[in-house]
Structures are given as C-alpha cells and as structure tokens.
C-alpha positions in Angstrom: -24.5 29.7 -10.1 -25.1 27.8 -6.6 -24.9 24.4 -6.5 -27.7 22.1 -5.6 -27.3 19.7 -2.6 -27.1 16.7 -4.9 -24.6 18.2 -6.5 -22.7 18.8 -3.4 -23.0 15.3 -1.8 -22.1 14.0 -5.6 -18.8 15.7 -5.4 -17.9 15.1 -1.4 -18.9 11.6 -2.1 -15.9 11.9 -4.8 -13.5 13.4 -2.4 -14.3 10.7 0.1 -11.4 8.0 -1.2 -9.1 10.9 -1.2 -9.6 11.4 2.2 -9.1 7.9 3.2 -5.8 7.3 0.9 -4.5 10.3 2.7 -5.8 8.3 6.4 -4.0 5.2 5.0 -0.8 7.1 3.9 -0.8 9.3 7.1 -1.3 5.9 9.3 1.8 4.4 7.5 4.2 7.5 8.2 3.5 8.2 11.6 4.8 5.0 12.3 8.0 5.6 10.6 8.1 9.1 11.9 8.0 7.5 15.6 10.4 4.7 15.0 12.8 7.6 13.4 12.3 9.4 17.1 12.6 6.5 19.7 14.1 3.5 17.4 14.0 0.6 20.0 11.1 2.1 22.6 8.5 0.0 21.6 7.0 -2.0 24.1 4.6 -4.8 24.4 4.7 -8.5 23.3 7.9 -9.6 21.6 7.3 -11.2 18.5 9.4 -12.5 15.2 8.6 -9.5 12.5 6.9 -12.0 10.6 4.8 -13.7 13.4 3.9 -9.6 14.1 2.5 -9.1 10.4 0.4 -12.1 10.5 -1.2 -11.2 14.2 -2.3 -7.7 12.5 -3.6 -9.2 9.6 -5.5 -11.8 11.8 -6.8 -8.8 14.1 -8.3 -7.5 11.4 -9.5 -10.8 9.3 -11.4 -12.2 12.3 -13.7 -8.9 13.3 -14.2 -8.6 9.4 -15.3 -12.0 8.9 -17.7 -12.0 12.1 -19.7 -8.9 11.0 -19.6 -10.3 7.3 -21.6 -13.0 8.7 -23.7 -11.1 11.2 -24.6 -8.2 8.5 -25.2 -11.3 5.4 -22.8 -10.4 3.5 -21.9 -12.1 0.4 -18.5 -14.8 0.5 -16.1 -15.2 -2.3 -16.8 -18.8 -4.1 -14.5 -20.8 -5.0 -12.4 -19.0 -7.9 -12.7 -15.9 -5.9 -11.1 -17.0 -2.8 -8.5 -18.7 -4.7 -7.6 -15.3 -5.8 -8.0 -13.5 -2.6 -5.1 -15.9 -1.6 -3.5 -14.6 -4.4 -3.8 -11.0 -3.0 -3.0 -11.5 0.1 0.5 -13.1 -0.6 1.0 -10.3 -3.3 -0.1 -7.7 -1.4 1.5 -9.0 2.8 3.9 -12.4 2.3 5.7 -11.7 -0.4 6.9 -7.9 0.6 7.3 -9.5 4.6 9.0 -11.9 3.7 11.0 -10.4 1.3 11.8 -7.6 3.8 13.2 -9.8 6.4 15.9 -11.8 4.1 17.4 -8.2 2.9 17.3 -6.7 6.1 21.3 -6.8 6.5 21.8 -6.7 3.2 19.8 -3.0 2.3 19.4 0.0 4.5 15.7 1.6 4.5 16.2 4.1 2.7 17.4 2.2 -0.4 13.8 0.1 -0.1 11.7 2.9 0.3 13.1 4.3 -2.7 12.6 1.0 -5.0 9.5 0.4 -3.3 8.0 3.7 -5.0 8.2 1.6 -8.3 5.1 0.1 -7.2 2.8 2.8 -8.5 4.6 2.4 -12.0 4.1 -1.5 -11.9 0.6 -0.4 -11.4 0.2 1.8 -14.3 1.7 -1.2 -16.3 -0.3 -4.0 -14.8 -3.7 -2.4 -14.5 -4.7 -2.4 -18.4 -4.1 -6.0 -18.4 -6.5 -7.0 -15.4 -9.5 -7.5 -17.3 -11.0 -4.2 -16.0 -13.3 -3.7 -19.3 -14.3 0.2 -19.6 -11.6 0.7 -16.9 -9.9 4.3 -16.6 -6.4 4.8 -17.5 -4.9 7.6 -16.2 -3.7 10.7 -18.9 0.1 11.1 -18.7 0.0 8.1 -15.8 3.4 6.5 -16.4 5.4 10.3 -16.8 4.0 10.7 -13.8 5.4 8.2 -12.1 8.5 8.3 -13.5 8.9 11.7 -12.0 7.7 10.7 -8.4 10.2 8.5 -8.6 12.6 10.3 -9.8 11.9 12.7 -6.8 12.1 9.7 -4.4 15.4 9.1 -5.3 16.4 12.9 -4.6 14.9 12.5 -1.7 16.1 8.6 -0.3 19.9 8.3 -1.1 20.7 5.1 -3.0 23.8 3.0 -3.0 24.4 0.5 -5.9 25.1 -2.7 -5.1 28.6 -4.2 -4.8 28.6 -7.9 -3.8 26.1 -10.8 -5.7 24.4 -10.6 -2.4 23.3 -7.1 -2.7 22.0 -7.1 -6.0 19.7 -10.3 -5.1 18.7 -7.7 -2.7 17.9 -5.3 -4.9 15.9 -7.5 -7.4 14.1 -9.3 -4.3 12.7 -6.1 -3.5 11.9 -5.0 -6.7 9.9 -8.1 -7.4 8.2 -7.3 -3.8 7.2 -4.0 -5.7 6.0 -6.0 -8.7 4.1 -8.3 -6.2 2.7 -5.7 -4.2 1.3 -3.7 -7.7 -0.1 -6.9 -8.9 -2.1 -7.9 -6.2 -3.8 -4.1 -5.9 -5.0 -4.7 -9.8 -6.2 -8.7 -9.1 -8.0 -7.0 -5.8 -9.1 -4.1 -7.4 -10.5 -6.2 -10.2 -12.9 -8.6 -8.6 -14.0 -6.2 -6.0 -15.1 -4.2 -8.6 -15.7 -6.3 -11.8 -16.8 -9.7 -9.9 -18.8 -7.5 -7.7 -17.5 -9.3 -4.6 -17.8 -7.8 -1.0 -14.7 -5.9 0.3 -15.2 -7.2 4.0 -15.6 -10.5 3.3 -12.7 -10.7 0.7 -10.4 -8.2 2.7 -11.4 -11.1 5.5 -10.2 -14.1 3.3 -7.1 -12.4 2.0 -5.9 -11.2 5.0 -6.7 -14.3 7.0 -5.0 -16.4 4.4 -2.0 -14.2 4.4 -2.2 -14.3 8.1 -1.7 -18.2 8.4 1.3 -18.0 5.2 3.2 -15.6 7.5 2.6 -17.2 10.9 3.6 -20.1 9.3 7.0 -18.3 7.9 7.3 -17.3 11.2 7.7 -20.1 12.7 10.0 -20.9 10.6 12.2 -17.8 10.4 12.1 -17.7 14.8 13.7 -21.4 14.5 16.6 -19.8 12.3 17.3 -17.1 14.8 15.1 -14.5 13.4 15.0 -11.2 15.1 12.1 -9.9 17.3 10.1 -6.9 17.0 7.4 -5.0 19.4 3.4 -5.8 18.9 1.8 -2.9 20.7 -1.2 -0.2 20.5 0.3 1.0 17.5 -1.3 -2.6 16.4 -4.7 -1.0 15.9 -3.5 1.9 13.3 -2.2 -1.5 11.2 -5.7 -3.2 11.3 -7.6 0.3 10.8 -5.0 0.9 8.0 -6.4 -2.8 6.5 -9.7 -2.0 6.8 -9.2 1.1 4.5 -6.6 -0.4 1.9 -9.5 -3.0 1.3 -12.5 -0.3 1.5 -10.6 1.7 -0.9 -10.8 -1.4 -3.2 -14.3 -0.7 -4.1 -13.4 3.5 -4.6 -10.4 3.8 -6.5 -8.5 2.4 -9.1 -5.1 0.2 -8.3 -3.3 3.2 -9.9 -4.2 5.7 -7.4 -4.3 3.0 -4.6 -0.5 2.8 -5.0 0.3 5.7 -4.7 0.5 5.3 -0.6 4.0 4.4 -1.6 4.8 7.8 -2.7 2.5 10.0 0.0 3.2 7.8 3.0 7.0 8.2 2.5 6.4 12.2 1.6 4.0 12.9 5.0 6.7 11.0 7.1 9.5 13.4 5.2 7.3 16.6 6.2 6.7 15.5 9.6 10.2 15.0 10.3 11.3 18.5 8.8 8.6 20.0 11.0 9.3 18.3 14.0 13.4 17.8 13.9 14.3 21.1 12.2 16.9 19.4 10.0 19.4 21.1 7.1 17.8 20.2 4.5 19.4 20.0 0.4 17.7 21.8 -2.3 17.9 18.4 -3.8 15.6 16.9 -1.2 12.9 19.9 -1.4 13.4 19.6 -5.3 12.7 15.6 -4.7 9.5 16.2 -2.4 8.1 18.5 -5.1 8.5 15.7 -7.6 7.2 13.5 -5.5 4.0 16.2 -4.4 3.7 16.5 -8.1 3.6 12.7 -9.4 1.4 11.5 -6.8 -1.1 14.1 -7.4 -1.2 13.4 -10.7 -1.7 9.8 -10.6 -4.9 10.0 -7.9 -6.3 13.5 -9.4 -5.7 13.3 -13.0 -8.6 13.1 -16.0 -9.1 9.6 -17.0 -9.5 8.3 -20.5 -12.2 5.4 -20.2 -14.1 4.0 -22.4 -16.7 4.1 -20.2 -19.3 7.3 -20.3 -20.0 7.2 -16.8 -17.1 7.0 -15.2 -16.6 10.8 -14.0 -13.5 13.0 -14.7 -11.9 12.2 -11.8 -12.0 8.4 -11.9 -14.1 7.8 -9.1 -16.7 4.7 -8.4 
C-alpha cells in the first residue's frame, strides 16, 4: 500500500531531530578527530579555555537574541530566565569549569568515558522534571548501562591513586550530573512552559557566557593555560544553535546521548583515517556503544500520553 504525502512529510518530519542530533554529534567529533591529527596547530586569537567557551557561547547568544527581537519572539519572564541561568551553568560552567581544575589531574580518555554517564543521569532525572504525559524510554536505563559499558571497552580507565585524583573523578562525575540535569530543566520549560528556544537558548547561553568570562578572568590571573579561538568557532555556535533547537524536538534522554555518538563518530573517523590495530575489545565496545545509543534515541516510548508517537517525537 503507497503512502500518502502526508504521511511521508509526517514521518521525515520525525526523522528530522535525528538528523540534527547526528549534525550536533558529528560537529563535536570532528573537532576531536582534528585535535587528535595536528594537537597544537590551531591558530587564531589566544585565549584562556574558559574565556574561549564564553566568546562561543556569546557568538551565538547575541545573533539569537537580535532576531528574537526582530522576528517578535516571545522572552522568558521572570521564573523562566532564572532557570535558563540555571541551564546554562548546568549545561556550559559547571562542565568548563570543572574541565580546567582536573586537567593535570585526568587524561581524556578517562573523562570521556565518565562523561558517557550523562545519558544515564538523564534517564534518572527526566521522570522527575515535571514533564506530565512525558515518554520514558522502554528498557532506557539497560541501555545505557551497556553504552557505557562499551565506552569503557573502548576509552581505557585508570583508577585513581592519590586524594587528588579521586576529587577528580567525582568533579567530573558531578559535571555529568550537571550536564544531565540541565538538558531535563531545558527540555522541560521549552516544552511544558511553552517558552521559545531562540530566545531562551539566547538567555542561557548569554548568562553562561558572562559566568565563564568572568571565571576567566579569574583563572588567566592564576596562570591558566591558553587555547586557540579560530573558524572552527562557528561549528561551536552552529552546534548551540541545534543543542537548543533540539530542545523543542526531543526528549533530554535522547538529547544526551551526543555523549555516546560524538565520542563513537570521532572513534570511526580515526580508524578510517589512521588505519590503527585495533582490539576486539574496542570493536566489541563500539558495538555496545552503536547499540545503547540507538536504543535510547529510537526506542518505543511508554507515555501516558496518546499522542505522543512511537518514536517519541514532538
């Protein structure tokens, strides 16, 4: 039986946050793929890591507050933008901030693999954000447990051995947490309070943006290492612009799983481009990883809600 053309733009209208989670994740891990190939190259203006975050956020936050005035769009009052601070520091801050006092304590790899306990903080968090008729996913949290499990096939992991480490390791754990929690709160009142993603990505982002410059400042007077702001700038404020669009698509579930497919893309780039000996471990990992993530963004939902369709979609 052929399908109408309704029917068709019905179900590539579902696709459509798909696509632009895999845009976000693929953003992410080509700029890990090119730091892996030419660590040091990158050129441009010379800025403290933090100070860097918080000119990307405010590249984006200023264009997206403009034409959310120009184009009339609604702006979070007063309890709204009091929590779009609160996504922005959950969400930018507290995971920059947080990445720049471990940096000589914890290698990479060991925070790429604890962040990909975001998505499970998510699965946690999300029943309790107030979402009423909200999906849950079917089998969510096994699912994440066994991208996880794959990450850590995947990322080798050293336990800690000094006091210093393990604060470490539960700073960037809480980062995770942080990260998790402000996906739900932004999930929530972009879809519950009905607010406008523009204008609240604008307020969050900007707010963060001042936190970190701020924190900046601070860290550079401490001796804080530099790092490069150049063209690769732009792929961070496009990659805003769809981590907030994405707001009003998906659930906070599936939004966090980014942690899991950026990290995966930027593995399968490397293998195609480098040519390395690889460990059945690793290619057992990435299946795991394959596996959870696809789970979490593609699996049926249990809602209480009778319109919400078997994907999860909005």
């Amino acid at each position: 039986m052929r399908k109408i053309p309704g029917e068709r733009r019905e179900k590539g209208r579902q696709w459509l946050p798909v696509c632009g989670l895999l845009l976000l994740s693929l953003l992410w891990a080509v700029g890990w793929v090119r730091a892996d190939l030419a660590p040091g190259s990158g050129a441009g203006l010379r800025l403290d890591p933090l100070c860097g975050e918080a000119v990307v956020l405010g590249l984006f936050a200023g264009p997206a507050a403009v034409v959310g005035a120009i184009l009339k769009k609604r702006w979070p009052g007063r309890t709204s933008a009091m929590k779009a601070l609160l996504v922005g520091v959950g969400l930018f801050v507290v995971p920059a901030v947080v990445g720049v006092l471990v940096q000589d304590r914890m290698d990479d790899s060991t925070r790429v693999a604890l962040f990909s306990l975001t998505p499970l903080f998510a699965v946690i968090f999300e029943p309790h954000c107030g979402m009423d008729g909200a999906a849950e996913i079917r089998g969510g949290f096994v699912a994440a447990m066994i991208a996880i499990a794959g990450t850590f096939l995947v990322f080798p992991f050293e336990l800690p051995h000094t006091y210093a480490a393990v604060g470490a390791l539960l700073a960037v754990v809480v980062a995770a947490a942080s990260v998790a929690a402000g996906n739900c709160l932004g999930v929530e009142i972009v879809q519950k309070r009905g607010a406008c993603a523009l204008t609240f990505g604008a307020v969050s982002a900007g707010s963060a943006a001042v936190l970190l410059g701020i924190a900046g400042l601070v860290d550079r007077r401490y001796g804080g290492s530099s790092a490069g702001l150049n063209a690769w700038a732009v792929s961070g404020v496009l990659a805003l612009g769809l981590l907030f669009w994405l707001m009003r698509q998906m659930s906070a579930v599936q939004m966090t799983t980014r942690f899991l497919i950026a990290p995966l893309m930027a593995n399968v780039m490397s293998l195609g481009l480098l040519r390395p000996h690889v460990e059945v471990q690793a290619w057992i990992g990435l299946l795991l990883i394959a596996g959870g993530a696809g789970w979490m963004v593609l699996a049926p939902r249990v809602s209480d809600n009778p319109d919400m369709t078997a994907l999860g979609f909005r």
